[in-house]
N, CA, C and O atoms as a MOPAC input file, in Angstrom:
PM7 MOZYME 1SCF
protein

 N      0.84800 1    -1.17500 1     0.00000 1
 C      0.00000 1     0.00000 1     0.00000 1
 C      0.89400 1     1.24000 1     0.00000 1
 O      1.84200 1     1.28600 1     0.78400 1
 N      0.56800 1     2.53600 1    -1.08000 1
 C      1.50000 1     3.35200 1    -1.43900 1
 C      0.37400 1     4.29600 1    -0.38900 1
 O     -0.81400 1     4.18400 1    -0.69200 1
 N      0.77100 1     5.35000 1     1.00600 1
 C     -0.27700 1     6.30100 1     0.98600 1
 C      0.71300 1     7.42100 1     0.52500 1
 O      1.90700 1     7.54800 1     0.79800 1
 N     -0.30600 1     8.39400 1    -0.44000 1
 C      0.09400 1     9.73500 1    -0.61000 1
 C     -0.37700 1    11.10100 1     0.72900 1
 O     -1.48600 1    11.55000 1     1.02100 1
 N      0.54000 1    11.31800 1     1.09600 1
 C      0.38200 1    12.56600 1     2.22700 1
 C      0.48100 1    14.02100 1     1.83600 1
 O      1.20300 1    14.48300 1     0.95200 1
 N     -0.45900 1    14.76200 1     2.72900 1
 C      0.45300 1    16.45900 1     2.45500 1
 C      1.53900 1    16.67800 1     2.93200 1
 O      2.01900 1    16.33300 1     4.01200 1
 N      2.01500 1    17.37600 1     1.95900 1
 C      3.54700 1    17.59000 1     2.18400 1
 C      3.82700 1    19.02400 1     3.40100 1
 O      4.88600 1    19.28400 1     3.97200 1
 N      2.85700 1    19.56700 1     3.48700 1
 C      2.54500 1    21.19200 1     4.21800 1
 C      1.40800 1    21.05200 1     4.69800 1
 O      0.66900 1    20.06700 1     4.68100 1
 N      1.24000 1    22.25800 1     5.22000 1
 C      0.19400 1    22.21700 1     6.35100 1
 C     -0.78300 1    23.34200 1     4.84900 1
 O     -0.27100 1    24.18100 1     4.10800 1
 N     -2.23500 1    22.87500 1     4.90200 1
 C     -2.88100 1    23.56100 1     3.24100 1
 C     -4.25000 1    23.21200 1     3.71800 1
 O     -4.79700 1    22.82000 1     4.74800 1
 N     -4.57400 1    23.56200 1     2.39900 1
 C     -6.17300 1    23.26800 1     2.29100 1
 C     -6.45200 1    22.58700 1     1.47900 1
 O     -6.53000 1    23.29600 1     0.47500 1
 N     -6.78100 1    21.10200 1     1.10700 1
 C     -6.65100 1    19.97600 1     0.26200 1
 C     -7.98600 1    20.16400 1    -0.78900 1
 O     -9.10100 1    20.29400 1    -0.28500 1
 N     -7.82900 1    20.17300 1    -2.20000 1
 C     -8.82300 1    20.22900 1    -3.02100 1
 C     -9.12000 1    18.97100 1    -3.87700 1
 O     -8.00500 1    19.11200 1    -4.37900 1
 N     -9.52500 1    18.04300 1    -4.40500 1
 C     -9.74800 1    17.08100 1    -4.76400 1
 C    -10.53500 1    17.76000 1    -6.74000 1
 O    -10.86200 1    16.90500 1    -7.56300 1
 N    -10.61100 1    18.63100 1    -6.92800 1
 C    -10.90800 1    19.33800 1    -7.87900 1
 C    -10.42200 1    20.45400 1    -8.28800 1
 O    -10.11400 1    21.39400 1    -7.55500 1
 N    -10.29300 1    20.40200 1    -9.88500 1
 C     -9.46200 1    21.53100 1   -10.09100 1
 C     -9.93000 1    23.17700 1   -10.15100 1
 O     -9.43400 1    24.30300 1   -10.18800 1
 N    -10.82600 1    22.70500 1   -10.14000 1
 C    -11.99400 1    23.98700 1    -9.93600 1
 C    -13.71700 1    23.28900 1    -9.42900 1
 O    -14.10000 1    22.12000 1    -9.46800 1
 N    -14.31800 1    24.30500 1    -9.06400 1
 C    -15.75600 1    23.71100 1    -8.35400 1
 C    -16.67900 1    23.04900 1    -9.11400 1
 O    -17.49100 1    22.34900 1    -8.50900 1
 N    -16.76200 1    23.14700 1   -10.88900 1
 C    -17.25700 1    22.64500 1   -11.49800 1
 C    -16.66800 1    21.68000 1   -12.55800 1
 O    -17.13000 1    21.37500 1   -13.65700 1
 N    -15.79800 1    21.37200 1   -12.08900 1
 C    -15.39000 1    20.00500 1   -12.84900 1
 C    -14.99400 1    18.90200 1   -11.92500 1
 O    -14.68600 1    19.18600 1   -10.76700 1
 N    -14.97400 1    17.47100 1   -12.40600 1
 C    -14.87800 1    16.53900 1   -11.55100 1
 C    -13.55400 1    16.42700 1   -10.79200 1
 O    -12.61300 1    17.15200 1   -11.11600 1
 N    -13.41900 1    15.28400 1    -9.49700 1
 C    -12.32200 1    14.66500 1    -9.22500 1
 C    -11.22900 1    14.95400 1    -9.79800 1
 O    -11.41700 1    15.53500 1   -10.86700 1
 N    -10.12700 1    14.78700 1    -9.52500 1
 C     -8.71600 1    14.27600 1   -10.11100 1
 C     -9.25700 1    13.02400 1   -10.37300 1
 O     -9.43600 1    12.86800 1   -11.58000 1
 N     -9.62100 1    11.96800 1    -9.61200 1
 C     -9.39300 1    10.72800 1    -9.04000 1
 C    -10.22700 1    10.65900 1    -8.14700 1
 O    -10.55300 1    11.55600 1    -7.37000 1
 N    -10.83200 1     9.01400 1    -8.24200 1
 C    -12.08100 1     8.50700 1    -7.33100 1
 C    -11.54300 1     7.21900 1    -6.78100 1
 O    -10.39400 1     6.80700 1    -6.94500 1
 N    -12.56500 1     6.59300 1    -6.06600 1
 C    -12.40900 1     5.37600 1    -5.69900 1
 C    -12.35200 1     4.50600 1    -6.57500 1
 O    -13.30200 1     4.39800 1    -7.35100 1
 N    -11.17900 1     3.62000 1    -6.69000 1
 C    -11.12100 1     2.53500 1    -8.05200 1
 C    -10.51800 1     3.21500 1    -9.28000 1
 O    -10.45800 1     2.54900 1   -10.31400 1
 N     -9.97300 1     4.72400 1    -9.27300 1
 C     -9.34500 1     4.90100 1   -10.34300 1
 C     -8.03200 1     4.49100 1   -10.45600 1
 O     -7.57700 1     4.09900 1    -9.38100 1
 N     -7.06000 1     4.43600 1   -11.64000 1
 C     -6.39200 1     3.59900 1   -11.79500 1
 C     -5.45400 1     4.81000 1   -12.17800 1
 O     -5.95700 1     5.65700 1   -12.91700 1
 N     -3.98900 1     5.01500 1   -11.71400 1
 C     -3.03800 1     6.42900 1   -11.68000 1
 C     -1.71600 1     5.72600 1   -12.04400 1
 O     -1.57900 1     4.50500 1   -11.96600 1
 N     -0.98100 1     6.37300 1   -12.35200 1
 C      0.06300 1     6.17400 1   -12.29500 1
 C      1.28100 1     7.05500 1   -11.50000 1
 O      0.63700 1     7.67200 1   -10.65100 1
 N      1.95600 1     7.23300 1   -11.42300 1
 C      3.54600 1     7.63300 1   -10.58200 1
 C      3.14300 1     9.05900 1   -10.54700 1
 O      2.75500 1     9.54500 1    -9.48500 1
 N      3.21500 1     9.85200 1   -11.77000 1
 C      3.04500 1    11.09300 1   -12.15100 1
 C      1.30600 1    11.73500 1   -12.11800 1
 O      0.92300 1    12.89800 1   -12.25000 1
 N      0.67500 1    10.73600 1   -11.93800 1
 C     -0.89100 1    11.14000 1   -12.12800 1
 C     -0.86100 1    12.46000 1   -11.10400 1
 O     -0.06100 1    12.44200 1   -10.16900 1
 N     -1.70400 1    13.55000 1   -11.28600 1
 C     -2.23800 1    14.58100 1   -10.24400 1
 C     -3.70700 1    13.30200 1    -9.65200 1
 O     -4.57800 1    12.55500 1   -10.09800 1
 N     -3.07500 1    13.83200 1    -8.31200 1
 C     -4.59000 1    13.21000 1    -7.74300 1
 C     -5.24300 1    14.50400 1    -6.89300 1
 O     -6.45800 1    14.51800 1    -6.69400 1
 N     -4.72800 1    15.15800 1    -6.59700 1
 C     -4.93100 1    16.75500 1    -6.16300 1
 C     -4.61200 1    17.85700 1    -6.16900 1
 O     -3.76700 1    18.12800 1    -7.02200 1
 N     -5.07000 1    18.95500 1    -5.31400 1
 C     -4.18600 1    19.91700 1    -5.34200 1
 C     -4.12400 1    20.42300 1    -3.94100 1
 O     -5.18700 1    20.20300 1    -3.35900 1
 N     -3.26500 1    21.00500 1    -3.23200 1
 C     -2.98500 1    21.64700 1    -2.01600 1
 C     -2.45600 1    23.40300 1    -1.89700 1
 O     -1.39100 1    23.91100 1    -2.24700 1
 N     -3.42100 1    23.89400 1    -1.39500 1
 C     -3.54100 1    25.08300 1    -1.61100 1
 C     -2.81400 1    25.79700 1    -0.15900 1
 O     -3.17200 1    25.34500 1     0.92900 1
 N     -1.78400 1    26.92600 1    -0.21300 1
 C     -1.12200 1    27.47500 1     0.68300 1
 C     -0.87900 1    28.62300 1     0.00600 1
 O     -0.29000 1    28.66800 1    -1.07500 1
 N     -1.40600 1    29.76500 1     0.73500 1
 C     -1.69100 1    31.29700 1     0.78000 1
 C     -1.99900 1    31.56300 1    -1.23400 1
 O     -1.58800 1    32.25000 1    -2.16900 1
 N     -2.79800 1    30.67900 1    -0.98600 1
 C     -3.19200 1    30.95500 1    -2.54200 1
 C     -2.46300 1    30.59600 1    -3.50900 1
 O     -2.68900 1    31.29100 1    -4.49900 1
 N     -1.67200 1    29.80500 1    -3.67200 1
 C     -0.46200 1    29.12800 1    -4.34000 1
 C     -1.05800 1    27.51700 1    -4.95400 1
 O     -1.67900 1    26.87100 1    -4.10900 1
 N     -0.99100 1    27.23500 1    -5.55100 1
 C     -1.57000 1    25.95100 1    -5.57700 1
 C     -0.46600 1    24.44700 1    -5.89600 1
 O      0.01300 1    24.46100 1    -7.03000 1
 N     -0.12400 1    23.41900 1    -5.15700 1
 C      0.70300 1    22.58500 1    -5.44100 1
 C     -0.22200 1    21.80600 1    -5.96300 1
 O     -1.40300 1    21.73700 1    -5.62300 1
 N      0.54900 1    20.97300 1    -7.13900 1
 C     -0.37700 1    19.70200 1    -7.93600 1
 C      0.30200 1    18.77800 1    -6.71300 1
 O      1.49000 1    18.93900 1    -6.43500 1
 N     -0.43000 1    17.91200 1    -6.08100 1
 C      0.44400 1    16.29500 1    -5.86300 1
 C      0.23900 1    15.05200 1    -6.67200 1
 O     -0.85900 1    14.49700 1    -6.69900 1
 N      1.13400 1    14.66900 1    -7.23900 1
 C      1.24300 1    13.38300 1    -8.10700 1
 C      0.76200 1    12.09900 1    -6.89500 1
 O      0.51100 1    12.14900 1    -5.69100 1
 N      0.78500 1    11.16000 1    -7.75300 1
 C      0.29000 1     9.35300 1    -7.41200 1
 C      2.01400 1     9.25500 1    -6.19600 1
 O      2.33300 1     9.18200 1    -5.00900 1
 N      2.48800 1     9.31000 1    -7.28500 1
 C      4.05100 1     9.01800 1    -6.26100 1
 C      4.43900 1     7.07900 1    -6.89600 1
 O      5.49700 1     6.45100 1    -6.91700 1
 N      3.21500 1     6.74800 1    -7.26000 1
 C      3.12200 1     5.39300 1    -7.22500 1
 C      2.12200 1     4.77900 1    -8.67000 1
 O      1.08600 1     5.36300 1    -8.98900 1
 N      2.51500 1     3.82900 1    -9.25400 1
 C      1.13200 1     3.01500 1    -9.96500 1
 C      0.30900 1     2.22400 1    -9.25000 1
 O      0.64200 1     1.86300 1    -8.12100 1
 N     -0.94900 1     1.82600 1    -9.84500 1
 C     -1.77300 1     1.57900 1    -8.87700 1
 C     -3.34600 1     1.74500 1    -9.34200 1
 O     -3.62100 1     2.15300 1   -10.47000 1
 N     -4.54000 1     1.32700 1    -8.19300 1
 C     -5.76000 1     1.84400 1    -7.77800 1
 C     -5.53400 1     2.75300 1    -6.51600 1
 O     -4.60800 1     2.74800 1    -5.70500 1
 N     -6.75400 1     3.60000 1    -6.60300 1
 C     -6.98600 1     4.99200 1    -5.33800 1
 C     -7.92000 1     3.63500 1    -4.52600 1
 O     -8.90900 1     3.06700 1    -4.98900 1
 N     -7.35900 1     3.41700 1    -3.43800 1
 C     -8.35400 1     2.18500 1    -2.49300 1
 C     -9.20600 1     3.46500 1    -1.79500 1
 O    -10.42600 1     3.63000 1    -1.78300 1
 N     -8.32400 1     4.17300 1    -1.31600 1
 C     -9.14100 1     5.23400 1    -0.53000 1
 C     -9.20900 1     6.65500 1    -0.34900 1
 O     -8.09800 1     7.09800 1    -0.05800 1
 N    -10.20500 1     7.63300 1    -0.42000 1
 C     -9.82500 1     9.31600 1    -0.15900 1
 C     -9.58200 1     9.72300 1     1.38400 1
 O    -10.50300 1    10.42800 1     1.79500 1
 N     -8.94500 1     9.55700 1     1.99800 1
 C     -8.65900 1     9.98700 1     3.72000 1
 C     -9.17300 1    11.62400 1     3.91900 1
 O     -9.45800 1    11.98100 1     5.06200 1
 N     -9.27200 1    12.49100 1     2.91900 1
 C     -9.45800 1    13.78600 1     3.55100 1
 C    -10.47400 1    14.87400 1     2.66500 1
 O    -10.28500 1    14.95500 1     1.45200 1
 N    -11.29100 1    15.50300 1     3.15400 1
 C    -12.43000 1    15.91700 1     2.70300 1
 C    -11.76600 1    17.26700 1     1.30800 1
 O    -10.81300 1    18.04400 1     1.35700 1
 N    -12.57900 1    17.06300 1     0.45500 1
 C    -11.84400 1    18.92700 1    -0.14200 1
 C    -12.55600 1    19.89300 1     0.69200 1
 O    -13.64900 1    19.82400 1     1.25400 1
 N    -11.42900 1    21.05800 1     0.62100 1
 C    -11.95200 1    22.01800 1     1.43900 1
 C    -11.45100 1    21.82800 1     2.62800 1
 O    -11.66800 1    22.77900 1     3.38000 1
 N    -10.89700 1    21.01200 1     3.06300 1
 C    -10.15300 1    20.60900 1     4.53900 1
 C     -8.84000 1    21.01400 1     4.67900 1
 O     -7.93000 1    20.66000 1     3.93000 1
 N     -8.70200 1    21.92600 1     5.85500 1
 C     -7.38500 1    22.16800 1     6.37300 1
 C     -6.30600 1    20.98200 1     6.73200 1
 O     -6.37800 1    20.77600 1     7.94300 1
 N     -5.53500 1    20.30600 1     6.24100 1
 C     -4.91400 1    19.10100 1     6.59000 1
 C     -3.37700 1    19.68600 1     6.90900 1
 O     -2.82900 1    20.72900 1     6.55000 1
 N     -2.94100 1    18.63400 1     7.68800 1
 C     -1.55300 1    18.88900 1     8.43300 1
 C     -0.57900 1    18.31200 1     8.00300 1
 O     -0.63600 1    17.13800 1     7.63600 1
 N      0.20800 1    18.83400 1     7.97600 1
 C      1.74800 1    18.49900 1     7.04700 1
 C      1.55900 1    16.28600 1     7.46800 1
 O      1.01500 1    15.82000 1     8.46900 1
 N      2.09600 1    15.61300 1     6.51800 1
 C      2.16300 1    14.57600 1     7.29900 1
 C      0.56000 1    13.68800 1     7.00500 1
 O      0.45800 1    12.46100 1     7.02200 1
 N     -0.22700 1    14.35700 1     6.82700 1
 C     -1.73500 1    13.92400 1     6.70600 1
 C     -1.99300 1    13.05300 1     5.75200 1
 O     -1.72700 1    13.45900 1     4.62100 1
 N     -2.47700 1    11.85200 1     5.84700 1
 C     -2.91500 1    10.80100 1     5.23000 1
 C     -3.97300 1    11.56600 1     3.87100 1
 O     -4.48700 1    12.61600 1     4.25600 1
 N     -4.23200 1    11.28400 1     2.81500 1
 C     -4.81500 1    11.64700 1     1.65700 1
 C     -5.02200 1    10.66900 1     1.07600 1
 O     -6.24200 1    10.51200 1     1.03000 1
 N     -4.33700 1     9.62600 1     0.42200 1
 C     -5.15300 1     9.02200 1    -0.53700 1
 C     -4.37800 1     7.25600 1    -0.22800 1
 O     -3.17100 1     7.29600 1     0.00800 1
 N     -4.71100 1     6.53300 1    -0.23100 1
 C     -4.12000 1     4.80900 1    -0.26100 1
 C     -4.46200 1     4.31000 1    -1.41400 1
 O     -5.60400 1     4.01400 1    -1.76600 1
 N     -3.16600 1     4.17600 1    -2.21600 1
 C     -3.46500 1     3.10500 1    -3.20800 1
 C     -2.77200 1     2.18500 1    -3.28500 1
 O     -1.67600 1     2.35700 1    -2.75200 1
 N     -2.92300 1     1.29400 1    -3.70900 1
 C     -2.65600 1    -0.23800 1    -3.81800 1
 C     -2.18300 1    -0.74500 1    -5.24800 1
 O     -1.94700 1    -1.93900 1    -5.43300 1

């Protein structure tokens, strides 16, 4: 099991804007380089990649959520 974490302390978005879908859902299938989110700090926006190939087994953190450096985000397998 690969988990992807925040790297900073942010505000985790799961969309690239409010009206378009996901990066990535449950059961999608990513690779190393895939964006599976974005993490937002003073208005700056970081893409985070997969890190890994794989399925997304799980989303650990809400969009719109303040998450802490270290914070569990996504498990894939």
């Amino acid at each position: 099991m690969h988990i992807v974490k925040a790297s900073v302390t942010s505000v985790f978005y799961r969309k690239p804007s409010p009206d378009e879908p996901s990066f990535v859902e449950v059961g999608s299938k990513v690779q190393a380089d895939t964006v599976v989110c974005l993490l937002e700090v003073m208005k700056c926006f970081r893409s985070v990649t997969a890190g890994a190939a794989g399925t997304i087994e799980k989303v650990c953190a809400e969009s719109g959520q303040l998450v802490q450096n270290g914070t569990e985000l996504f498990h894939i397998k």
